[in-house]
N, C-alpha and C positions, 0 to 999 in steps of 0.2 A: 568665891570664898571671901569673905569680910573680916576686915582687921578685928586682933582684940588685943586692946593693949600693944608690947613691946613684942617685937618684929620673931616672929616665930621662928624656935629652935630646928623644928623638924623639915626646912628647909634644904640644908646641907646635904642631909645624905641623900635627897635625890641626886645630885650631880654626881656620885660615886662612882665607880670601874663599873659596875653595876646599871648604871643608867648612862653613864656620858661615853659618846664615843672617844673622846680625846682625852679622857683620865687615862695616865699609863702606871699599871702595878709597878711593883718590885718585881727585878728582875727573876728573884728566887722564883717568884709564881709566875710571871709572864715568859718565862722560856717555856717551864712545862706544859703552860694552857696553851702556848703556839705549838707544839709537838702535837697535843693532842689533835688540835686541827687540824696539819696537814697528815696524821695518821689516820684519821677520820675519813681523807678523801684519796690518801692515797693508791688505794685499790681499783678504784673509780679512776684514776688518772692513768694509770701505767697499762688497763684493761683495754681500751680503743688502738692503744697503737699497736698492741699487740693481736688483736684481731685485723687487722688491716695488714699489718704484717703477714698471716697468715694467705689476705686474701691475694697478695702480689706476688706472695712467693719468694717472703726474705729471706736472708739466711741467720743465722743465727747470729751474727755479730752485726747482721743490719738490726734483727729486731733486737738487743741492745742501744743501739746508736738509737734506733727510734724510742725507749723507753728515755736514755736520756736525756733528749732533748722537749720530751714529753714534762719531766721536772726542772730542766732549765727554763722552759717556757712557760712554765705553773709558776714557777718565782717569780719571773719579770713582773707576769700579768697581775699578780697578787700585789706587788707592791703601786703597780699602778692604780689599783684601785684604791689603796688603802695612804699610801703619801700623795699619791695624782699631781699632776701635770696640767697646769692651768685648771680651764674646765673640765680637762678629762678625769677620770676617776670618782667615784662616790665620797669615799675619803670615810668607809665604816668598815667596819671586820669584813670585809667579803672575801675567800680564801676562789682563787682560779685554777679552773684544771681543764683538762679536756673533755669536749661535752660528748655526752651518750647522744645528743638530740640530732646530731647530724649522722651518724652512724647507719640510720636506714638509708639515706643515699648515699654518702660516700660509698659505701662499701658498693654497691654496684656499678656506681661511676668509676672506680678503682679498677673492679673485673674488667669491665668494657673499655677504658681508656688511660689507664693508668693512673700511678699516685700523682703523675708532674700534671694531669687533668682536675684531679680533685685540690692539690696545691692551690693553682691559679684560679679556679672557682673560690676556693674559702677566701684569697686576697682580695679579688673581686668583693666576695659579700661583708666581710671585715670593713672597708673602707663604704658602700653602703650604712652601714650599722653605723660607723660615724655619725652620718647626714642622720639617722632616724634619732641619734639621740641629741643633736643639735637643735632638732625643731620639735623635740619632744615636749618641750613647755603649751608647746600651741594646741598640741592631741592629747594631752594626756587626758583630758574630761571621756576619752574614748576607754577609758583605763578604771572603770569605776570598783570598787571592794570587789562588786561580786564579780567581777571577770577576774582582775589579782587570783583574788580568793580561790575562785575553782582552776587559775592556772595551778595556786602552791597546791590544793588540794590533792589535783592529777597528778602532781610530780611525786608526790607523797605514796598516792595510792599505785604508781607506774614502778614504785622504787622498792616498793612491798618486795614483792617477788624477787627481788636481786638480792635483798638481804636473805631472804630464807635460804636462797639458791647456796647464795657463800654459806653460810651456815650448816647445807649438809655436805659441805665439802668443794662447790662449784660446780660446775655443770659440765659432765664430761668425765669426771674424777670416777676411778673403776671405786673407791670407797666410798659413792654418792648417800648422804641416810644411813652412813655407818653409825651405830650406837656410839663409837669413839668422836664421832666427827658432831653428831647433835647434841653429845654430853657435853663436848668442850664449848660449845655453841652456848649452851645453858644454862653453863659454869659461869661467861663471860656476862650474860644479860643478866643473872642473878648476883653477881658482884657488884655490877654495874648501878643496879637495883639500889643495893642495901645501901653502898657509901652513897649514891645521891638522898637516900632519903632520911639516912640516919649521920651520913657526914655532917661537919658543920666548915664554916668557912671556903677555903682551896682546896680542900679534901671535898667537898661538897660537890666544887666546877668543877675538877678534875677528872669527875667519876667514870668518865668513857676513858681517858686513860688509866686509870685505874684497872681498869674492867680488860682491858686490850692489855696492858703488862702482866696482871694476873693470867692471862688465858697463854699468852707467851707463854711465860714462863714453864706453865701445868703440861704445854704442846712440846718444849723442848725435855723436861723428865720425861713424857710419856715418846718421845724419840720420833715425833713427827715435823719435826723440822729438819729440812737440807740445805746446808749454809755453802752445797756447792754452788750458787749463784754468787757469794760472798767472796769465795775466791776466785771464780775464774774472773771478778769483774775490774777492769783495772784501776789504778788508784787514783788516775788524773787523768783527762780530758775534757777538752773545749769543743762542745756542743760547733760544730758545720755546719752555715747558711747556705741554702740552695744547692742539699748535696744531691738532691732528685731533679731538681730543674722545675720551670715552670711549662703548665701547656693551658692553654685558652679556648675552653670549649664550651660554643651556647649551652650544647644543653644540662653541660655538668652546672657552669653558672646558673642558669635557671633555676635548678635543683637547691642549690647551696644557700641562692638569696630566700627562695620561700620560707627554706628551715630558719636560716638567720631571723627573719621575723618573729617566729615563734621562739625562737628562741630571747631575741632581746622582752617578749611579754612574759618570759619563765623569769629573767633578771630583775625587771620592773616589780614582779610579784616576789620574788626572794627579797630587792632592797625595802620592800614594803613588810616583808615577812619580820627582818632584822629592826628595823624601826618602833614598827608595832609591840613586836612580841620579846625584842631586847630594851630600847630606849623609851619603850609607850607614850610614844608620840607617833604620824604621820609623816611620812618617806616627803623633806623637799625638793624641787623640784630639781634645783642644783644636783641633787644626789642623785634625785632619777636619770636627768639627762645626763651628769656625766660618770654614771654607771653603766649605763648601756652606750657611751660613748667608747668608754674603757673597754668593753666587752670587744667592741669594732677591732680599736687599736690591737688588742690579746688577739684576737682571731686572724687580722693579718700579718702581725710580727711570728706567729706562728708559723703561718704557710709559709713565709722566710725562710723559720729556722727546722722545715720538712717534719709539720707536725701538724694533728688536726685543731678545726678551730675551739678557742675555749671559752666558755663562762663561767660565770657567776653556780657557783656550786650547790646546789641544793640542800647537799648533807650538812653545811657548814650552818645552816640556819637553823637545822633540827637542833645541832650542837649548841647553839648560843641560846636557839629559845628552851632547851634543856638547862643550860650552868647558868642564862643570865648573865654572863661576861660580853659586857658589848666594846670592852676595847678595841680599838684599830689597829694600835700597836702590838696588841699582845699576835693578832693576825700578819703584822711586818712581818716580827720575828719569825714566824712559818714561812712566808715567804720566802725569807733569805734562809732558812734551815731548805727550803726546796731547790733553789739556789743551787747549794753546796750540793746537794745529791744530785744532780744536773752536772755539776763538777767532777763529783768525786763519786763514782759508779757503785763504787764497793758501801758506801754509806747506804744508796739507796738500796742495793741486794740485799743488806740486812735487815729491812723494813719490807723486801720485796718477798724474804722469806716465811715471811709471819702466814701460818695457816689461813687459809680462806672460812676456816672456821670459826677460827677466832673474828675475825673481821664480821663475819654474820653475826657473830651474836650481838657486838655493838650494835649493828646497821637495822637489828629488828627495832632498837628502841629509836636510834635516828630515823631512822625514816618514818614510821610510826607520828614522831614529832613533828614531821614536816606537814603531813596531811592536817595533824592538830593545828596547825598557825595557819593553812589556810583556810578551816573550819573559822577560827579567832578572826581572819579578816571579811569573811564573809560575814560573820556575826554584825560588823558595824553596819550594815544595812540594815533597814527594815525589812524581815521578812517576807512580804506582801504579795499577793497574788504572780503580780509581775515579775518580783525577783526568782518566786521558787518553779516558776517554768522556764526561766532561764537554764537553772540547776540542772531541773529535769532534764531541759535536752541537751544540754554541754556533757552532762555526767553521762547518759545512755550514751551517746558517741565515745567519747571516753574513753569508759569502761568493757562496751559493749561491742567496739570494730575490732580492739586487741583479742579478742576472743573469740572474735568468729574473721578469724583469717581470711573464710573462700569469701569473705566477699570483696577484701582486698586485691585477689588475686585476681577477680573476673575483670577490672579496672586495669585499665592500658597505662603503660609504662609507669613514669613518677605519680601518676593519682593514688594507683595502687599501691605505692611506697608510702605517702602522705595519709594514706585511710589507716592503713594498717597500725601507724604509730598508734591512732589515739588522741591524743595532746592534739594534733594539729588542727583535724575538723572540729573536738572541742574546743577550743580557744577561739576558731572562725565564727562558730557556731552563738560563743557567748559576745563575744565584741560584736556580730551583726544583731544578734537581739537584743540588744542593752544598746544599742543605736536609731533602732529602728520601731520598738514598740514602744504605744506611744507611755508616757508620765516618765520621769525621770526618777533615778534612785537615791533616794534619802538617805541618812546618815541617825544613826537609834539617837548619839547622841554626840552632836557638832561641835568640834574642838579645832582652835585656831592656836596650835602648841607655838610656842617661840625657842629659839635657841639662837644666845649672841646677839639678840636685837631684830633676828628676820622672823618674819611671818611665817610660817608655814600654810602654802595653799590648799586649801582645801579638795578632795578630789567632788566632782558635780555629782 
């Protein structure tokens, strides 16, 4: 762009809450946008440990103890990423919780050899994840848009179904597809709807809380809330380190580093997702490596504190590239609100109470967004013979193993865990062909963004 005349006005507002990670709101608005975040993901967080729960055969005041150290640990790791620790941390909105993505093994590594087995594997592949995001500067050309892109895509399109699920009530629920349970579902996306697009301002970003306190509230007149998790939960306690113990097993490790892989190229593609589709510029390299360094760190301070490993949140990106709030701070503040619910049990049972329906109706439009930003990052390629057979075949595995089960099944031991996700052989599937066939992927149109004076590198 060429000068004209005196130094142009409409400079400014790009640096705004709205584009800069490091602008911080007023507090009035950056409490409520951090609430909305960790209410966004908290259904997704408190969900894992209580499935594993189940699979060990806790008791009831175990699966307790394990939701709250589930929110103790979502804090730490949130702030890690978002204030960081030397090179550790990306230092953008990234909100941490425990990931669904390791869930297909643990849970059988659990059955077969306990939680102090899957513990000592997720420590293991944590410290791992360190090292990958340390020499992550060197590989990252392995990392082009269109593998990002159809990771966020996959996670988008993987996430579908868990919103609808919450939405008619959770899976399991004797009211599944109640007319009660998809009306409030409805109510919630159609609130949700109107204030983002008729809101102006904080009313605007805020609209998924919006949408989730309006749906509260409709759930508690219509007497579908049970705030007895509210009282029985006590009002102070400190999250216990190593109350399971650790155990060191090949082949549960085995299992825990492969996911961790995929899992650090789900982070890589979320810090790219927030960049892109929040700040519009390119994820640097700083931030990649120590995003998925932070991810390492969160996933073994986890196994510590007897919890599973965490990432980098999926939902949190629909959320940002929905409001366009790319503060980090205003993501602290969630942190530290997860923090206290991690502390103080009764805080999180009041958030833990919130219908599953209401929660769906939010998660139809976040997830929904999330697919959308990884369409947007694939978009900066050329579309070209070579890219869209990539698509092809990353998307057909995909989309296409999660659905046809038996063939996961006929597949011995952990293969048939790894088929069955989905995500995994697609991701393998894009990184080897975007490696190996030959011309290299282009860029529609090559941008060298700066912020603070550094370069941002370009991905090859």
């Amino acid at each position: 762009m060429t000068d004209a005349g005196p130094a142009p006005q409409p400079t400014k507002p790009s640096r705004t809450v709205n584009q800069n990670p490091d602008a911080m709101p007023p507090l009035g608005k950056a409490i409520p946008l951090g609430i909305q975040h960790i209410m966004a993901m908290f259904a997704g967080n408190v969900t894992p440990p209580i499935i594993i729960a189940g699979v060990i055969g806790a008791t009831t005041g175990e699966q307790i103890f394990l939701i709250q150290v589930a929110l103790f640990v979502a804090g730490v790791a949130t702030l890690i990423q978002t204030i960081g620790m030397g090179p550790i941390g990306a230092r953008l909105p990234i909100v941490q919780g425990t990931s669904f993505g390791f869930l297909p093994v643990a849970l059988p590594l659990a059955g077969t050899f306990g939680l102090p087995a899957v513990l000592g594997a997720s420590l293991v592949a944590g410290f791992l994840q360190v090292g990958l995001g340390a020499f992550l500067k060197k590989i990252r050309h392995w990392f082009s848009p269109v593998v990002t892109g159809i990771v966020v895509l996959l996670i988008g399109i993987t996430l579908m179904p868990v919103g609808l699920n919450y939405a008619a009530g959770g899976v399991g629920a004797d009211d599944f597809a109640s007319p009660t349970n998809l009306g409030l579902a409805l109510f919630v996306l159609v609130v949700t709807i109107l204030v983002h697009q008729f809101g102006r301002g904080f009313l605007k970003a805020a609209s998924i809380l919006v949408g989730l306190v309006s749906g509260y509230l409709v759930a508690i007149a219509l007497g579908m809330v049970d705030f007895s998790s509210v009282a029985n939960a006590a009002w102070f306690a400190i999250p216990r380190p190593l109350q399971y113990g650790m155990e060191f097993q090949l082949t549960a490790i085995i299992g825990m580093t492969l996911i961790m892989f995929v899992v650090g190229l789900e982070t890589i593609g979320n810090i790219s997702a927030i960049t892109i589709g929040g700040a519009g510029r390119q994820a640097k390299d700083r931030e990649l490596s120590g995003g998925v360094m932070a991810d390492g760190v969160a996933t073994s301070f986890a196994a510590v504190f007897n919890t599973l490993p965490n990432t980098a949140y999926a939902q949190n990106v629909g959320l940002i590239t929905l409001t366009g709030v790319v503060s980090r701070h205003v993501v602290t503040i969630g942190g530290i609100l997860l923090i206290c619910m991690g502390l103080f049990p009764k805080l999180g049972g009041l958030v833990a109470a919130m219908p599953h329906a209401v929660l769906g109706g939010a998660g139809v439009v976040m997830f929904g967004m999330i697919a959308s930003a990884g369409l947007k990052i694939i978009q900066e390629c050329e579309l070209n013979q070579r890219a869209m057979l990539i698509i092809a075949v990353a998307m057909s595995l995909g989309i296409g193993l999660p659905a046809v089960e038996a063939i996961a099944e006929t597949m011995p031991g952990q293969a048939g865990l790894l088929l069955k996700s989905g995500l995994v052989p697609a991701a393998l599937a894009a990184l080897l062909l975007d490696a190996l066939l030959p011309g290299k992927p282009q860029r529609n149109a090559p941008e060298r963004a700066t912020a603070k004076g550094e370069e941002v590198s370009p991905t090859p």
